[in-house]
SEKOLTI-808096 format. One record per atom (N, C-alpha, C): residue number from 1; residue in three letters; chain; atom name; x, y, z. Coordinates in nm, 4 decimals, padded with zeros to 6 digits. Layout:
REM residues N
[NUM,'ALA','A','CA',[X,Y,Z]]
...
END
This chain:
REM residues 71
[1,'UNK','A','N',[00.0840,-00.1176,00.0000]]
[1,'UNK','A','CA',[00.0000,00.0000,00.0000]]
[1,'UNK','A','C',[00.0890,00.1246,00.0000]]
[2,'UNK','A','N',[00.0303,00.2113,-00.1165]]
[2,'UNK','A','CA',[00.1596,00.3379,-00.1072]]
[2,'UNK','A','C',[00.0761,00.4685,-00.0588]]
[3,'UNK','A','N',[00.1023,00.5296,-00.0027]]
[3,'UNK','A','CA',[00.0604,00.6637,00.0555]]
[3,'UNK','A','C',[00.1679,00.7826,-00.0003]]
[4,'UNK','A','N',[00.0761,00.8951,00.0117]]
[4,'UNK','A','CA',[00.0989,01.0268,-00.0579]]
[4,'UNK','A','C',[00.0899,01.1091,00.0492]]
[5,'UNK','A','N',[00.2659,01.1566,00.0501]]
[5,'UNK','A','CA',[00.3019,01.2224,00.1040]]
[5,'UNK','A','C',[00.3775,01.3567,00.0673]]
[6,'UNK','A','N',[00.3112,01.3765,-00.0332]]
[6,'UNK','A','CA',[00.3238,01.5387,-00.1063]]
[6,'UNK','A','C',[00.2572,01.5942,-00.0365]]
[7,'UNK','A','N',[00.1514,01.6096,-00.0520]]
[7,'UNK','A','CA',[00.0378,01.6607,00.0772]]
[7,'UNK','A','C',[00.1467,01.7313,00.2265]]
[8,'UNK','A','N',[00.1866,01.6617,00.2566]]
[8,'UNK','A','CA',[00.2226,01.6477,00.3942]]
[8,'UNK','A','C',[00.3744,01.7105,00.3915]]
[9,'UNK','A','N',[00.4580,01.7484,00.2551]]
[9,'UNK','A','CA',[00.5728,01.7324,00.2552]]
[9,'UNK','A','C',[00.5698,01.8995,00.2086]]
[10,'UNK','A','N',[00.4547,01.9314,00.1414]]
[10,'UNK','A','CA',[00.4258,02.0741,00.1104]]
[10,'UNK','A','C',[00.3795,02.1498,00.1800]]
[11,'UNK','A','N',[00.3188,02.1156,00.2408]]
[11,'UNK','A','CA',[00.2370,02.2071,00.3966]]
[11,'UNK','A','C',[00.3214,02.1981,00.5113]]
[12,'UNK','A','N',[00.4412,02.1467,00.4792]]
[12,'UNK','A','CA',[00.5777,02.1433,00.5932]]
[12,'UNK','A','C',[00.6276,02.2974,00.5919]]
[13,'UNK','A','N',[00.6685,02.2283,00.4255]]
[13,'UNK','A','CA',[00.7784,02.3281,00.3871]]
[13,'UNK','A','C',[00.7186,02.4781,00.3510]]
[14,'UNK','A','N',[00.5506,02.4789,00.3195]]
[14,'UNK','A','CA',[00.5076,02.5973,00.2851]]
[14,'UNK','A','C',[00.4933,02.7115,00.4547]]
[15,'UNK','A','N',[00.4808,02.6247,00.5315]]
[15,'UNK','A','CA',[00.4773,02.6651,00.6892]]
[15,'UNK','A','C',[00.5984,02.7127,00.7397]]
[16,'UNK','A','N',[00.7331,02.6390,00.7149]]
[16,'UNK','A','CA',[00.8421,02.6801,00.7372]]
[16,'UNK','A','C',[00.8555,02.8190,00.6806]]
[17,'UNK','A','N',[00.8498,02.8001,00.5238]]
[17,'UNK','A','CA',[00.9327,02.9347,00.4593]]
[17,'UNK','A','C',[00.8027,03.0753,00.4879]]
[18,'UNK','A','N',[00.6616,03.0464,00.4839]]
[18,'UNK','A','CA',[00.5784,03.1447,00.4822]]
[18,'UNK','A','C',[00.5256,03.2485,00.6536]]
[19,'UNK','A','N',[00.5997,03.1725,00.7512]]
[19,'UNK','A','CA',[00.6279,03.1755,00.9013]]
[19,'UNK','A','C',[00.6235,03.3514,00.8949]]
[20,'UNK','A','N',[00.5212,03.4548,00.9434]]
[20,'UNK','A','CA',[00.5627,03.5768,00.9021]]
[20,'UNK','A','C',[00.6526,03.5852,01.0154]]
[21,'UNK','A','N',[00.7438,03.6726,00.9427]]
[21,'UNK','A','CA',[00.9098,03.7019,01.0429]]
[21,'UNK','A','C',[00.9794,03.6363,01.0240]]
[22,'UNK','A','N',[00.9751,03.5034,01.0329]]
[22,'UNK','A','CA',[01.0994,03.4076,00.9984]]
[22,'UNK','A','C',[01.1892,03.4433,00.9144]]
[23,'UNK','A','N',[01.1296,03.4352,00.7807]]
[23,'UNK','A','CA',[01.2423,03.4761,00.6542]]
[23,'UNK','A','C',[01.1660,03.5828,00.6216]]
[24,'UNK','A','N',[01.1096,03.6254,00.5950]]
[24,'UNK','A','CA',[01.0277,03.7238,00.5324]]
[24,'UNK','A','C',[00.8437,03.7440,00.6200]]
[25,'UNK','A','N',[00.8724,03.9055,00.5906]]
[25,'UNK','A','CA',[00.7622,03.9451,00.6296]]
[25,'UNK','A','C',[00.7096,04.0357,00.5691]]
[26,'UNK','A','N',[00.5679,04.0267,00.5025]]
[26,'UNK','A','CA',[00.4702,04.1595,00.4417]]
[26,'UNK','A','C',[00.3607,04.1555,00.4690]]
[27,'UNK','A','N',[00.3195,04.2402,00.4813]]
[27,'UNK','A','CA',[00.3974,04.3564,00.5243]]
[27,'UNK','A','C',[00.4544,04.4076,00.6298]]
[28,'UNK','A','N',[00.5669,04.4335,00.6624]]
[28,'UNK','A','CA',[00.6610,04.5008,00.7860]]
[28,'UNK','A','C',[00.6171,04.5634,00.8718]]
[29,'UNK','A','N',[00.7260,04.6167,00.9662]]
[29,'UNK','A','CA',[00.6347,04.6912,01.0532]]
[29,'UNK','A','C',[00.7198,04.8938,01.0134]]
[30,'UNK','A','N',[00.8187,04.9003,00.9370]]
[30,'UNK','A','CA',[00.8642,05.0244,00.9009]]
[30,'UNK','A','C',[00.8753,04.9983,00.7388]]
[31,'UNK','A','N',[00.8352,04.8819,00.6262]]
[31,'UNK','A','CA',[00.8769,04.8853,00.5245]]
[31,'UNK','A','C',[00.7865,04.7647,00.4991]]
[32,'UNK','A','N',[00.7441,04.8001,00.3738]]
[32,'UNK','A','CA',[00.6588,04.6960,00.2870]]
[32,'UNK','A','C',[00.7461,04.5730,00.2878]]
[33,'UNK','A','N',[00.8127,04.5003,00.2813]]
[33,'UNK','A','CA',[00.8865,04.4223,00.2819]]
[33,'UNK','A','C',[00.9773,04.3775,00.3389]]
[34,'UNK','A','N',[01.0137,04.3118,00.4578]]
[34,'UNK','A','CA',[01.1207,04.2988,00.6101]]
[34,'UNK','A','C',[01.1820,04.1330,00.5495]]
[35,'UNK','A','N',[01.3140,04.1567,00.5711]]
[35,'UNK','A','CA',[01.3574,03.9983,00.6063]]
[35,'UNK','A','C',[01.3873,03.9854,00.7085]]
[36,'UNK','A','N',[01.4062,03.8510,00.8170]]
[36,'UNK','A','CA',[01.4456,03.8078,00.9242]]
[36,'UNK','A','C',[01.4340,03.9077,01.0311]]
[37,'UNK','A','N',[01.3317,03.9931,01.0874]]
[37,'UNK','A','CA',[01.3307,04.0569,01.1596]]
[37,'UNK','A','C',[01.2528,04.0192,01.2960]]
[38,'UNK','A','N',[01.1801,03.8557,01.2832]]
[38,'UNK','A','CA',[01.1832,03.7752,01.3729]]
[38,'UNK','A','C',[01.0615,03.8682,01.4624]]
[39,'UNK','A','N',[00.9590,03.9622,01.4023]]
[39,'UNK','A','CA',[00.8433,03.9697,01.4684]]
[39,'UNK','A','C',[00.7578,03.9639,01.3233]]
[40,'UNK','A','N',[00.5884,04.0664,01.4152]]
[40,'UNK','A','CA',[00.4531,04.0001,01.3260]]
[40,'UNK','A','C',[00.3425,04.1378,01.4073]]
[41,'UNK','A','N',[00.2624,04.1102,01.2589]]
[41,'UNK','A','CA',[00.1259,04.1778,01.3254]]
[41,'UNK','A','C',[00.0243,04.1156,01.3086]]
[42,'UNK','A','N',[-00.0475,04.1074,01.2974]]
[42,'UNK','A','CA',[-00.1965,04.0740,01.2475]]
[42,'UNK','A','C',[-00.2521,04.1065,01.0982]]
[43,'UNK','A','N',[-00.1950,04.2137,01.0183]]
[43,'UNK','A','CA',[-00.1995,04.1958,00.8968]]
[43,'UNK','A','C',[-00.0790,04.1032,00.8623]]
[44,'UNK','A','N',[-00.0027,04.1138,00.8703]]
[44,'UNK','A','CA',[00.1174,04.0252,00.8020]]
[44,'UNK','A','C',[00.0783,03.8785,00.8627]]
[45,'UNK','A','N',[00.0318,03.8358,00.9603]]
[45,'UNK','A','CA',[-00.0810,03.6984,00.9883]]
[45,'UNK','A','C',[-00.1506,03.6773,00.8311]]
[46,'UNK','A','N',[-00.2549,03.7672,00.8461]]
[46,'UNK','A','CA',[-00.3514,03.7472,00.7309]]
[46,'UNK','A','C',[-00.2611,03.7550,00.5762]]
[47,'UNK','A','N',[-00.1850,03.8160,00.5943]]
[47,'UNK','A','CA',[-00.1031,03.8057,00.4242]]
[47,'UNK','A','C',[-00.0768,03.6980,00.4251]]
[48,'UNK','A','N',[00.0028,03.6291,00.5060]]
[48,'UNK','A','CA',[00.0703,03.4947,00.4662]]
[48,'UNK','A','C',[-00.0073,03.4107,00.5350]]
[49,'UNK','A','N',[-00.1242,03.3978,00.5630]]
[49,'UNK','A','CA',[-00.2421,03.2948,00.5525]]
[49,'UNK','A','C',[-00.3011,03.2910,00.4427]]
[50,'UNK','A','N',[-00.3392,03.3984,00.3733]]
[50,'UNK','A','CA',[-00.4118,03.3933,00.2527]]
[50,'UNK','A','C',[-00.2490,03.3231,00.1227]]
[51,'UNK','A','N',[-00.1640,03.4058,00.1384]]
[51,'UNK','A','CA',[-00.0391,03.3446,00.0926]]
[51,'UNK','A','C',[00.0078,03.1719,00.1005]]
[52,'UNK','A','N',[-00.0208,03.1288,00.2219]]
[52,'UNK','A','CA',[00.0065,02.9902,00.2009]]
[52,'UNK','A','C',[-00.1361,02.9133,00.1790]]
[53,'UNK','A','N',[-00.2496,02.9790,00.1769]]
[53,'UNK','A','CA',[-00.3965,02.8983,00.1190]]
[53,'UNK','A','C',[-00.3797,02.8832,-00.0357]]
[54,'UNK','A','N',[-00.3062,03.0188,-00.1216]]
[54,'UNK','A','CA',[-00.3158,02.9865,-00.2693]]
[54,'UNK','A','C',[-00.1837,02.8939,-00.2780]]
[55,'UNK','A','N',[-00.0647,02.9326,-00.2078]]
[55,'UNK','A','CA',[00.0438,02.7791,-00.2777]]
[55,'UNK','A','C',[-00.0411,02.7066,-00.2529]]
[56,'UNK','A','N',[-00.0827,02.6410,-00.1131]]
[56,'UNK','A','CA',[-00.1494,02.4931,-00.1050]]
[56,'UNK','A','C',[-00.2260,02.4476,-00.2484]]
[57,'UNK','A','N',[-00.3145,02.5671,-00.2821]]
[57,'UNK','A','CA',[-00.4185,02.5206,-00.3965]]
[57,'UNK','A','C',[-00.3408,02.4891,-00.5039]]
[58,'UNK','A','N',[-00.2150,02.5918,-00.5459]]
[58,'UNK','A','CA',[-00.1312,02.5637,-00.6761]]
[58,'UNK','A','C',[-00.0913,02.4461,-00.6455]]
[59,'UNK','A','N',[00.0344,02.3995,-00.5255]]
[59,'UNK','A','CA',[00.0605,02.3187,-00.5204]]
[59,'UNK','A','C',[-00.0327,02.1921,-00.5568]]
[60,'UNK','A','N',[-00.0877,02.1692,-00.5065]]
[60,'UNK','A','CA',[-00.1921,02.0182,-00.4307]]
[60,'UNK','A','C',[-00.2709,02.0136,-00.5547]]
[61,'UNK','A','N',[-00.3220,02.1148,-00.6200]]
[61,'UNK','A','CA',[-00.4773,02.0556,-00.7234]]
[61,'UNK','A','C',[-00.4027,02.1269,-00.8992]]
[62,'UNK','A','N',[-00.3676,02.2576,-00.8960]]
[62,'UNK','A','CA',[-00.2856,02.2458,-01.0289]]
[62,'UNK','A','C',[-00.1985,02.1823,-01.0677]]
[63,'UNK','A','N',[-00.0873,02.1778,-01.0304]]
[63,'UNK','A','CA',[00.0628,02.1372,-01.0357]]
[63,'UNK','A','C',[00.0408,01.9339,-00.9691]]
[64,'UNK','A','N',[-00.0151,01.9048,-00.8561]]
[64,'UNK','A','CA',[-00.0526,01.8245,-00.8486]]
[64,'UNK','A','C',[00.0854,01.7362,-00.7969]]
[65,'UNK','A','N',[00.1261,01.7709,-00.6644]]
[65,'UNK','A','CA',[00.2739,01.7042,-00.6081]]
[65,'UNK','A','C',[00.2176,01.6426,-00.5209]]
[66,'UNK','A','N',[00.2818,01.4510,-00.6227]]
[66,'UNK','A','CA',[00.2672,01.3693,-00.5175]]
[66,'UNK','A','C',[00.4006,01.2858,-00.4743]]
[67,'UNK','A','N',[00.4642,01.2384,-00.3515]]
[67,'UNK','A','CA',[00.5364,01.1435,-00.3565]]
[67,'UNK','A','C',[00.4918,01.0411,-00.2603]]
[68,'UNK','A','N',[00.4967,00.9196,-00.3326]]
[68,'UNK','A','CA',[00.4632,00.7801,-00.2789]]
[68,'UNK','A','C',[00.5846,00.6785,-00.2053]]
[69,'UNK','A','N',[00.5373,00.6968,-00.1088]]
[69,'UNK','A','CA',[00.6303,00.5935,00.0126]]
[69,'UNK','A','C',[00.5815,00.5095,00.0257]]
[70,'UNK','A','N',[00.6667,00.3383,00.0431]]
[70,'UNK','A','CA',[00.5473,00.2245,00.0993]]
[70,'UNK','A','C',[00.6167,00.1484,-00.0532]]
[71,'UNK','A','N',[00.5853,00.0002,00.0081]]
[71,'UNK','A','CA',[00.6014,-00.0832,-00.1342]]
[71,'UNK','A','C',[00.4567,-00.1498,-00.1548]]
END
């Protein structure tokens, strides 16, 4: 039985990199655009929620990434 773990391997990595503050943040809190400045507001919440809802959709149903583990 093989299971699909694209799903699971994209909503990792889309969580990691889309983290507002982590690597990037928009919007900032002195500039439309902040790297690594390791805070957040509540709009920059909602940007990169709505931001990682459309990868998920590109990812998962256009583009369509699967990888199968399991023999």
């Amino acid at each position: 039985m093989k299971t699909d773990w694209g799903p699971v391997f994209v909503a990792s990595v889309l969580f990691i990199l889309l983290t507002p503050g982590m690597l990037i943040q928009v919007p900032g809190r002195t500039r439309y655009v902040e790297f690594g400045n390791f805070q957040t507001s509540g709009l920059s919440i909602l940007v990169h929620s709505i931001l990682y809802l459309a990868f998920m959709c590109i990812f998962l149903i256009a583009i369509g990434v699967h990888m199968y583990i399991g023999s």
